[in-house]
C-alpha positions as CSV (number, residue, x, y, z in Angstrom):
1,X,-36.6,17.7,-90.3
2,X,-35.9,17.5,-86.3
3,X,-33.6,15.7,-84.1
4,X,-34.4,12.8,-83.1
5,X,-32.7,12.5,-79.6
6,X,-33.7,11.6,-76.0
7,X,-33.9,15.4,-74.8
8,X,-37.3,16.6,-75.8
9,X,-35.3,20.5,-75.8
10,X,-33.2,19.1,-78.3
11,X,-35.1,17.0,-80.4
12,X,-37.3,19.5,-81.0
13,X,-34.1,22.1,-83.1
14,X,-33.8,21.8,-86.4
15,X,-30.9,20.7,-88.3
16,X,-29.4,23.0,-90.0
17,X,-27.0,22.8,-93.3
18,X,-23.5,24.6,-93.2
19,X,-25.3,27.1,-95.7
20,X,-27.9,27.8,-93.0
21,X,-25.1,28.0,-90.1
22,X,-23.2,30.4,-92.2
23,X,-26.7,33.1,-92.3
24,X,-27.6,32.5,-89.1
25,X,-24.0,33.3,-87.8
26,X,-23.4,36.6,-89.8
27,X,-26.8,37.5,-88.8
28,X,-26.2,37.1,-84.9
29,X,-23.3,38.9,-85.5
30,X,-21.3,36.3,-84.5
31,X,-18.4,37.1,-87.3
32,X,-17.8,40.9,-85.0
33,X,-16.6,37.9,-82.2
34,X,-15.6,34.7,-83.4
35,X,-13.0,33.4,-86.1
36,X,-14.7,30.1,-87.7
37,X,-13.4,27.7,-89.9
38,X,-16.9,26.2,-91.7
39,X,-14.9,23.5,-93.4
40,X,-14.7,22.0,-89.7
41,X,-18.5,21.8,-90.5
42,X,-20.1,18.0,-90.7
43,X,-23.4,18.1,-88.9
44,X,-24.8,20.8,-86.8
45,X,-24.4,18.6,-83.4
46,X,-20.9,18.1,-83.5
47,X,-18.7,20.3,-82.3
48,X,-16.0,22.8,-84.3
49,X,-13.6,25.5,-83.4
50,X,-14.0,28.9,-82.8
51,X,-11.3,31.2,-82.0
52,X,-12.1,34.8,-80.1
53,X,-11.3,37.8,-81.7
54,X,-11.0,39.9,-78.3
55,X,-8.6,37.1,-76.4
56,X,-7.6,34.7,-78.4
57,X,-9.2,31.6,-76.8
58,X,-10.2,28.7,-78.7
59,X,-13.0,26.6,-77.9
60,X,-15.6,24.0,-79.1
61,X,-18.9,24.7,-79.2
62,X,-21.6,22.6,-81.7
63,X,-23.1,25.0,-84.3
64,X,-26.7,24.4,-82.9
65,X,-25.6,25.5,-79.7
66,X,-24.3,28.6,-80.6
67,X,-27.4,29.6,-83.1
68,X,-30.0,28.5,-80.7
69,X,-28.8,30.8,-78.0
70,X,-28.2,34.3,-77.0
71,X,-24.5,35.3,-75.9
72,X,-23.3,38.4,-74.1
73,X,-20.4,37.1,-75.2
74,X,-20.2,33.8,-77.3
75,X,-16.0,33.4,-75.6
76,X,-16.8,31.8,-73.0
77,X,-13.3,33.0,-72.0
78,X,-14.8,36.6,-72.0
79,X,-17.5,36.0,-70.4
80,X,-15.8,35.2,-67.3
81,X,-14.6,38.8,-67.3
């Protein structure tokens, strides 16, 4: 099933269960960075915490966002470094 919003870039993603989050974030290796609570988890477009591992910031980010992208860093704390 896809989006259904005005941005063609993001009507076009998927949307994705918590299940399918969960994979896709283990795979990207995401879990070597980022602390995630996946009970914050409603619908992949809105947003839930992550917490760094390295710094210690906390941010927001939507799940598709962080999935559909590649990172140096997903802290966008660290990546200022």
């Amino acid at each position: 099933m896809k989006g259904k919003g005005k941005c063609k870039k993001c009507a076009a993603k998927p949307r994705i269960s918590v299940d399918e989050f969960k994979k896709s974030f283990y795979e990207k290796g995401y879990d070597k960075w980022l602390e995630c609570s996946f009970d914050e988890y409603e619908k992949y477009d809105l947003p839930i915490t992550f917490k760094c591992k390295k710094c210690g910031y906390e941010f927001e980010r939507t799940p598709i966002s962080l999935i559909s992208h590649k990172f140096y860093s997903p802290c966008p704390n660290c990546t200022r470094d």
